[in-house]
C-alpha positions as CSV (number, residue, x, y, z in Angstrom):
1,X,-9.8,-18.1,0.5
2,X,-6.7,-16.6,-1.4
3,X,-4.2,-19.1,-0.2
4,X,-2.6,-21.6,-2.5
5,X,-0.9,-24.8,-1.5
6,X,1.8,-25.3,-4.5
7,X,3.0,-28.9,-4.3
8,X,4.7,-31.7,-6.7
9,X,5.8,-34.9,-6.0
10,X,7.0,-37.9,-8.4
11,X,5.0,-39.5,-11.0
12,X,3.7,-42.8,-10.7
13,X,4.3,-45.1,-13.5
14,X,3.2,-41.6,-15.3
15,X,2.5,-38.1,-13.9
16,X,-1.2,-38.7,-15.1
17,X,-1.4,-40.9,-12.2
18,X,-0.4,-38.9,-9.6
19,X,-2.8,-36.6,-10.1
20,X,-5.7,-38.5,-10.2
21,X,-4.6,-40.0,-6.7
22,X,-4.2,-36.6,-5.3
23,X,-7.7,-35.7,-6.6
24,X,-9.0,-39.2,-5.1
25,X,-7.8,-38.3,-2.1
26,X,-8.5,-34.5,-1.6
27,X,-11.6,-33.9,-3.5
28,X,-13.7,-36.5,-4.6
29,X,-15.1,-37.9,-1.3
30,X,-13.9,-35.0,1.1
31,X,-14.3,-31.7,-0.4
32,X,-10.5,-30.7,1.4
33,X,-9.4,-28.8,-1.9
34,X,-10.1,-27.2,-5.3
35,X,-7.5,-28.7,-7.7
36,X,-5.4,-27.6,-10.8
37,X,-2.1,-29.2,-12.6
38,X,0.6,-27.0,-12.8
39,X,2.0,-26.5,-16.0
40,X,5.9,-26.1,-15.8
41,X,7.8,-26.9,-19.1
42,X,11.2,-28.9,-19.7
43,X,13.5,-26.5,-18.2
44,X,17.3,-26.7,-18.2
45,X,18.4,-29.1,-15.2
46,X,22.1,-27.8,-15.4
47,X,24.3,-29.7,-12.8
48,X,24.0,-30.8,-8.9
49,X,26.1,-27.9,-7.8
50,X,24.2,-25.0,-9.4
51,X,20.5,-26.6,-8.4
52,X,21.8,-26.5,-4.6
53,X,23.1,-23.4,-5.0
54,X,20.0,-21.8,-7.0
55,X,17.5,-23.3,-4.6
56,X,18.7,-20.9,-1.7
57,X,19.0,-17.5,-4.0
58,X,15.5,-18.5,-5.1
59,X,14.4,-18.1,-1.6
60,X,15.5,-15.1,-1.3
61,X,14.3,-13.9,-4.6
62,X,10.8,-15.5,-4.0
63,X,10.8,-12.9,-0.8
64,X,12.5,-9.7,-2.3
65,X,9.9,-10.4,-5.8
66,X,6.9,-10.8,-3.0
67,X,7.8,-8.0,-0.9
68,X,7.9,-5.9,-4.1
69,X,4.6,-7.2,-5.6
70,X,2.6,-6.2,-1.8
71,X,4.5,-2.8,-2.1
72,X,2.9,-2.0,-5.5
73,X,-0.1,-3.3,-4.3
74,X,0.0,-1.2,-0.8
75,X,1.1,2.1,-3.0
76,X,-2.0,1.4,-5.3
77,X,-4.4,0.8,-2.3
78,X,-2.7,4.5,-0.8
79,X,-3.2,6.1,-4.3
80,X,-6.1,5.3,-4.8
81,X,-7.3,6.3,-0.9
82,X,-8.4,2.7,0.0
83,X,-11.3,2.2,-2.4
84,X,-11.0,-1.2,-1.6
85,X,-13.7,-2.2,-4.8
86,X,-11.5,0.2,-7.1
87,X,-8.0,-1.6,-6.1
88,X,-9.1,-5.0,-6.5
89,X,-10.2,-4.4,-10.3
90,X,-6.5,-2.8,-10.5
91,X,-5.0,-5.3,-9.6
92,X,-4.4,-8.1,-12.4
93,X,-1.8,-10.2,-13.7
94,X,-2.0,-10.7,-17.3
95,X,-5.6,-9.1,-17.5
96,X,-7.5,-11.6,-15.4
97,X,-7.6,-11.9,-11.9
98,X,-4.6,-13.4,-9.5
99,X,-6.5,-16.8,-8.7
100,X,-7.4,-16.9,-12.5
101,X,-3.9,-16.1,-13.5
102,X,-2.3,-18.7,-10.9
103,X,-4.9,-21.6,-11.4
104,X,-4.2,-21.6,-15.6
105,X,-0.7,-20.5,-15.5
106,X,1.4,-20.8,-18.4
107,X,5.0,-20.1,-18.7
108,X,5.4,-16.8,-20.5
109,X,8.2,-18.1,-23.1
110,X,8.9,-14.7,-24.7
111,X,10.1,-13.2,-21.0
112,X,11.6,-15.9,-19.8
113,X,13.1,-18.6,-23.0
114,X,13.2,-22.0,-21.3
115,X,16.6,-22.1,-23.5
116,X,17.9,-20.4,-21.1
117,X,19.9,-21.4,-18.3
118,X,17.6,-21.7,-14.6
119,X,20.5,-19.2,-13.3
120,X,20.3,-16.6,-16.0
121,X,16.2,-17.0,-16.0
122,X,16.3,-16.0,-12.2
123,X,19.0,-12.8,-13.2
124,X,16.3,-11.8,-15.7
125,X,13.8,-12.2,-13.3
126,X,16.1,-10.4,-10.1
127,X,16.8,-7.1,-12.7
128,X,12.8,-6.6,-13.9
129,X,11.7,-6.7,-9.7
130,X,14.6,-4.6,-8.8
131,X,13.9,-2.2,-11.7
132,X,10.5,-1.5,-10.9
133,X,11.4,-1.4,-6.4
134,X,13.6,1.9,-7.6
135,X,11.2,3.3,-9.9
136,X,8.2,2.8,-7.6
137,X,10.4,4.3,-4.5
138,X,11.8,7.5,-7.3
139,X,8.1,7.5,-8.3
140,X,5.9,7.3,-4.7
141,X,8.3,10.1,-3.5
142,X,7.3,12.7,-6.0
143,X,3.7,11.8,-5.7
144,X,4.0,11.9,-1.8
145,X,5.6,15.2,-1.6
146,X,3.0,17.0,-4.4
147,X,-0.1,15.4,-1.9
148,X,2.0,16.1,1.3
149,X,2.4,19.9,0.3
150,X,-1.4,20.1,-0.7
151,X,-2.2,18.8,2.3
152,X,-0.4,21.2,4.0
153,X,-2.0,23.5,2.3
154,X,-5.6,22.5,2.6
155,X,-5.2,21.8,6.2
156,X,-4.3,25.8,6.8
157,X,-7.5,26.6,5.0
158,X,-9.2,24.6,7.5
159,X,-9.8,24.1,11.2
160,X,-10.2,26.3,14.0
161,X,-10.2,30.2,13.8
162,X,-7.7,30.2,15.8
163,X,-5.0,28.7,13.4
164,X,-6.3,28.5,9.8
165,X,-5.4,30.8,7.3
166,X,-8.0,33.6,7.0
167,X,-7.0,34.1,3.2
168,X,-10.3,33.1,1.8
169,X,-12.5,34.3,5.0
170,X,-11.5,38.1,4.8
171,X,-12.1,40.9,2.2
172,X,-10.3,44.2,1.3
173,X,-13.1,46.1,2.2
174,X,-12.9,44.6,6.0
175,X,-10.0,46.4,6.6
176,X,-8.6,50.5,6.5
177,X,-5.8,50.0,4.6
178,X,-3.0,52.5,3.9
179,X,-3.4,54.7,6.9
180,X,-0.2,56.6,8.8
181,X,-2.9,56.1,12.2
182,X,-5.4,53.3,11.8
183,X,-5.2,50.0,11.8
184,X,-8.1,47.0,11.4
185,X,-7.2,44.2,14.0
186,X,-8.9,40.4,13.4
187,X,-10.0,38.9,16.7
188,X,-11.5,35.4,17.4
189,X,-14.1,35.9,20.0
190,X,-15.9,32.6,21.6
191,X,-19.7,32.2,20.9
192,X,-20.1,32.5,24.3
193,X,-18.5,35.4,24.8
194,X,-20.0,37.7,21.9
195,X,-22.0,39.5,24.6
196,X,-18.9,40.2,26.4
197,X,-17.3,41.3,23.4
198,X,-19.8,43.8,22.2
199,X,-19.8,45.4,26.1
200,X,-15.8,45.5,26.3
201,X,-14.0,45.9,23.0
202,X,-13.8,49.6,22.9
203,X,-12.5,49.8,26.3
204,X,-9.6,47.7,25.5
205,X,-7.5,50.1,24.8
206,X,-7.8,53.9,25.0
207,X,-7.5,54.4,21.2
208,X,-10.3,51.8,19.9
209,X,-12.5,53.7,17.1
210,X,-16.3,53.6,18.7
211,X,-18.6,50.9,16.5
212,X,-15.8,49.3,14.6
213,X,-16.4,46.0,15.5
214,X,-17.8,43.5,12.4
215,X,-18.6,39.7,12.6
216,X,-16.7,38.7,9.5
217,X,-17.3,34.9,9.8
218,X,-18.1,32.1,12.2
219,X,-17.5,28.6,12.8
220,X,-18.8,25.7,15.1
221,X,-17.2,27.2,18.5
222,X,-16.3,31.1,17.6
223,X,-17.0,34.0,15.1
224,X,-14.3,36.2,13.6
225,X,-14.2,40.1,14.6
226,X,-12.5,43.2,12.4
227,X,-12.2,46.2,14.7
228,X,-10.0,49.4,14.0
229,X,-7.6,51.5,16.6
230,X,-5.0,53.5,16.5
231,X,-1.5,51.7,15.2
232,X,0.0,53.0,18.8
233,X,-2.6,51.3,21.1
234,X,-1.9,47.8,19.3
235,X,0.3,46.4,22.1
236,X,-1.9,47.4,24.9
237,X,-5.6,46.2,23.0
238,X,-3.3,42.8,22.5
239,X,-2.8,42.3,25.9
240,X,-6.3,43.3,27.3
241,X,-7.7,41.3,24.4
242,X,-5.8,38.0,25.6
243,X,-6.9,38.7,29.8
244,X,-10.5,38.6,28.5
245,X,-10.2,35.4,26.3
246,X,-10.5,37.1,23.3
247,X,-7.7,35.9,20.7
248,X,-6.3,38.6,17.9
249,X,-4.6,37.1,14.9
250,X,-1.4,38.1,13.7
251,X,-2.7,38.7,10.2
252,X,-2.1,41.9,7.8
253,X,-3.9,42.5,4.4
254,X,-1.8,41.5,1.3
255,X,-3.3,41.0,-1.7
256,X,-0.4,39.2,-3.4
257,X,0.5,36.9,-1.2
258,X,-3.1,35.6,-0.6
259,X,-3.4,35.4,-4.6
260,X,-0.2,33.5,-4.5
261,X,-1.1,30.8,-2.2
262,X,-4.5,30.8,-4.1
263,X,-2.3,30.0,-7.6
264,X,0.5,27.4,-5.3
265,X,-3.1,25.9,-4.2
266,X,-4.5,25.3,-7.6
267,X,-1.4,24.5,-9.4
268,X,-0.7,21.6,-6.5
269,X,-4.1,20.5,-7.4
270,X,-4.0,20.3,-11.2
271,X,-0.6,18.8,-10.7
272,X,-1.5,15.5,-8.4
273,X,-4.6,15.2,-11.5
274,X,-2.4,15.6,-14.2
275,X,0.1,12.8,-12.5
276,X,-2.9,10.6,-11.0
277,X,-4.0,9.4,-14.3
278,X,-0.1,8.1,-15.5
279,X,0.5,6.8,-11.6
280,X,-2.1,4.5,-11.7
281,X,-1.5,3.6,-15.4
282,X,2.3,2.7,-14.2
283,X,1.3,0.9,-10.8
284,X,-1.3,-1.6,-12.7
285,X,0.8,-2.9,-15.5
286,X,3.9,-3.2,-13.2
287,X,1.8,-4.7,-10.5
288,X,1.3,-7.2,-13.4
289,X,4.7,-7.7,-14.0
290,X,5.8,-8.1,-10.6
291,X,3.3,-10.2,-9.7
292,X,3.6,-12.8,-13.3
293,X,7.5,-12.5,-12.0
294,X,6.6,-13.7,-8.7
295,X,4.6,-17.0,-9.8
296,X,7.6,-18.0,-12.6
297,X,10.1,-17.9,-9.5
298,X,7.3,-20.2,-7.6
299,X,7.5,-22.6,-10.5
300,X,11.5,-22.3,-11.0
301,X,11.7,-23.1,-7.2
302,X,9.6,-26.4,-7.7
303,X,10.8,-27.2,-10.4
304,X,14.6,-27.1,-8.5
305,X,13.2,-28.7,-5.4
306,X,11.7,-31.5,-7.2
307,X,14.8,-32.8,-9.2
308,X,16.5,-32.5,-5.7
309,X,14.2,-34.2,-4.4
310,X,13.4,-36.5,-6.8
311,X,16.0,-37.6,-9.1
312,X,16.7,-37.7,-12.9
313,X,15.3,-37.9,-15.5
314,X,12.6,-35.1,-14.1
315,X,9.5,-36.7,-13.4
316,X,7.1,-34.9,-11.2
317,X,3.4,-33.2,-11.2
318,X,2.9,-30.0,-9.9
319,X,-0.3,-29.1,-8.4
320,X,-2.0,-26.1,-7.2
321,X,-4.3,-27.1,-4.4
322,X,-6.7,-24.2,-2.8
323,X,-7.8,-25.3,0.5
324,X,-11.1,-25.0,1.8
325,X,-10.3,-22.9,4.8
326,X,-12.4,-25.3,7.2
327,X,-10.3,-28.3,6.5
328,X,-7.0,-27.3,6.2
329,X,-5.1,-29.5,8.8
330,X,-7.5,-32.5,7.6
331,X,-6.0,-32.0,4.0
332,X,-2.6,-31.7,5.7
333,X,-2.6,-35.4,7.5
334,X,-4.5,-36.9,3.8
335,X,-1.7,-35.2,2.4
336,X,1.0,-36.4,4.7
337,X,-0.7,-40.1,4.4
338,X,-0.5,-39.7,0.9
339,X,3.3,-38.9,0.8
340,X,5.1,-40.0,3.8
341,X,6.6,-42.9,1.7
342,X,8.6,-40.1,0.2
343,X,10.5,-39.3,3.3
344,X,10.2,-41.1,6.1
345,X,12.1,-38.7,8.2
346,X,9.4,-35.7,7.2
347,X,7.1,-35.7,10.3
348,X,3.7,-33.0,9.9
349,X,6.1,-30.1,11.4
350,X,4.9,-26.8,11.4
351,X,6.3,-23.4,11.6
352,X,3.6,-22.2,13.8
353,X,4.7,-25.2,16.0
354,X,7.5,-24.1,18.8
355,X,10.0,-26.6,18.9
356,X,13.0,-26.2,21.4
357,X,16.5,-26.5,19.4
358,X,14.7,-26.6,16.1
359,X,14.9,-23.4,13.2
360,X,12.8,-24.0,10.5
361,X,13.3,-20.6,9.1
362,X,9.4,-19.6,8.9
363,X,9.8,-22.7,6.1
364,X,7.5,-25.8,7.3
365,X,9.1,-29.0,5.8
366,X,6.7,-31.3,4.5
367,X,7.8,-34.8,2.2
368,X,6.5,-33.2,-0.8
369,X,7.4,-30.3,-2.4
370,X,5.7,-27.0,-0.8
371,X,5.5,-23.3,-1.4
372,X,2.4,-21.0,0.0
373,X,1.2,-18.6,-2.4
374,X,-0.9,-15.7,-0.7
375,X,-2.7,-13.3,-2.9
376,X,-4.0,-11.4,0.1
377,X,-1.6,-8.8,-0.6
378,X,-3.2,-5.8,1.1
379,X,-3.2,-4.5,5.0
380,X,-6.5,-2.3,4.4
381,X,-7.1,-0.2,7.1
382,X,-10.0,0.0,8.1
């Protein structure tokens, strides 16, 4: 289960009490949750004003920050062709894993100084995500169009006869090349229809040269045919060719643009190595970033709610609860029992819940302090 409950609500006569009650009640007979405080230090309060303005752009920074941290995520998964094994070791905050890094978080001091104003600690925060959203989009983009071209590429040189490239299939002794007269023709001829083939190709045309034909290469449903004519009976073996289901291929012998698409072929190739490597390098420590970014604005948003919620001087506990996934509305009503003194107006409502008249903005409201964390950040495909 990768979902977190993030909660606080006021301490008791200290905040060392109101975590033991929550771990009374949700763990020691029931088994509803795994439980761990929250560490958020003494952060600037600032005034009214600012809080209730700062607690709605830290909503919409907590979903720009996430949306960024499950697009680096999503670009690794596509880098790294859905290895799902190989994506999950990639993807760490701080070195350890996301529940580690959430369930012992500690408020990085050096990126964020708590001196700081809670406005100017959410800019900091806003400029690093938005930073790394344009150099992931400036970055993906070259990476997509190297793979997208040598895709292209590889896709030609595969597939049916009838439309891959026959570059690496053909050789220069197949064909009479540099004649005024002749001319060696590639044809793809169905298995079933080799017989047919043999019996009819030199009366195709008037000017077919007798015992031409050569079976230069076959796949699952046809084989490939050279034959030789003269240059002024192309048009008319072309069309006899196509009544008896045979196909010819427009395709004419040049040496240097085959090597060429060889070299475009190989250099694409080395190239999306070469920038593999760096890629991956730049997608795990920003996926890091992104993601420690994403937890501070969890904790800046609690810590906001809280105080106006609860008052001054700041006295709450924050708690990181992971719900065991068979109990979760259980742990909702011992939660709601727990709290309700808090607000006696909060009723259990519930996004999911359809309530004529009533918005709650995909936010459920609860009489504590609540924020979902979700580390399952990826849509595998499977």
């Amino acid at each position: 289960m990768t979902e977190f409950w993030l909660i606080s609500a006021p301490g008791e006569k200290t905040c060392q009490q109101t975590w033991d009650k929550l771990m009374v009640a949700t763990t020691r007979t029931n088994n509803l949750s795994v439980n761990n405080k929250f560490n958020i230090p003494d952060l600037k309060v600032g005034t009214l004003d600012v809080l209730v303005g700062l607690s709605d752009e830290l909503a919409k920074l907590d979903t720009f920050v996430e949306s960024v941290v499950k697009k680096v995520a999503q670009y690794m998964a596509d880098v790294l062709e859905d290895s799902r094994d190989k994506v999950q070791e990639n993807l760490l905050a701080n070195g350890v894993d996301l529940v580690t890094y959430i369930t012992r978080f500690q408020w990085d001091m050096a990126k964020y100084p708590i001196k700081q104003s809670l406005k100017n600690i959410s800019e900091i925060i806003s400029k690093q995500a938005t930073q790394i959203d344009n150099d992931l989009k400036a970055r993906a983009s070259a990476y997509n169009n190297l793979k997208g071209n040598l895709q292209n590429l590889e896709r030609k040189n595969a597939g049916s006869l009838l439309t891959r490239s026959l570059a690496d299939i053909v050789k220069k002794e197949d064909f009479v090349l540099d004649s005024e007269y002749l001319i060696t023709m590639l044809v793809v001829v169905p298995k079933t229809g080799y017989a047919d083939w043999q019996k009819t190709y030199e009366t195709l045309a008037e000017m077919v040269v007798p015992r031409s034909t050569k079976l230069l290469f076959e796949d699952n449903d046809s084989g490939l045919f050279s034959v030789t004519l003269f240059r002024k009976a192309i048009d008319d073996f072309k069309h006899k060719a196509r009544e008896n289901k045979f196909t010819v291929r427009d395709f004419q012998y040049n040496e240097e643009e085959m090597k060429a698409d060889k070299e475009e072929m190989t250099r694409l190739s080395t190239d999306k190595k070469k920038q593999f490597g760096p890629l991956v390098r730049w997608l795990k420590v920003n996926f890091s970033e992104a993601f420690i970014a994403w937890i501070h604005i969890k904790a800046l948003r609690v810590f906001v709610e809280s105080v106006l919620r609860y008052g001054l001087p700041v006295n709450f506990q924050a708690m990181l609860l992971q719900p065991n996934k068979k109990n979760m509305k259980k742990l909702r009503e011992v939660l709601y029992e727990l709290y309700k003194h808090l607000d006696s107006s909060a009723a259990i409502i519930d996004a999911s819940m359809d309530i004529p008249g009533l918005n709650l903005s995909q936010q459920e409201y609860y009489p504590y302090v609540y924020y979902k964390i979700d580390c399952n950040l990826l849509d595998f495909k499977v």
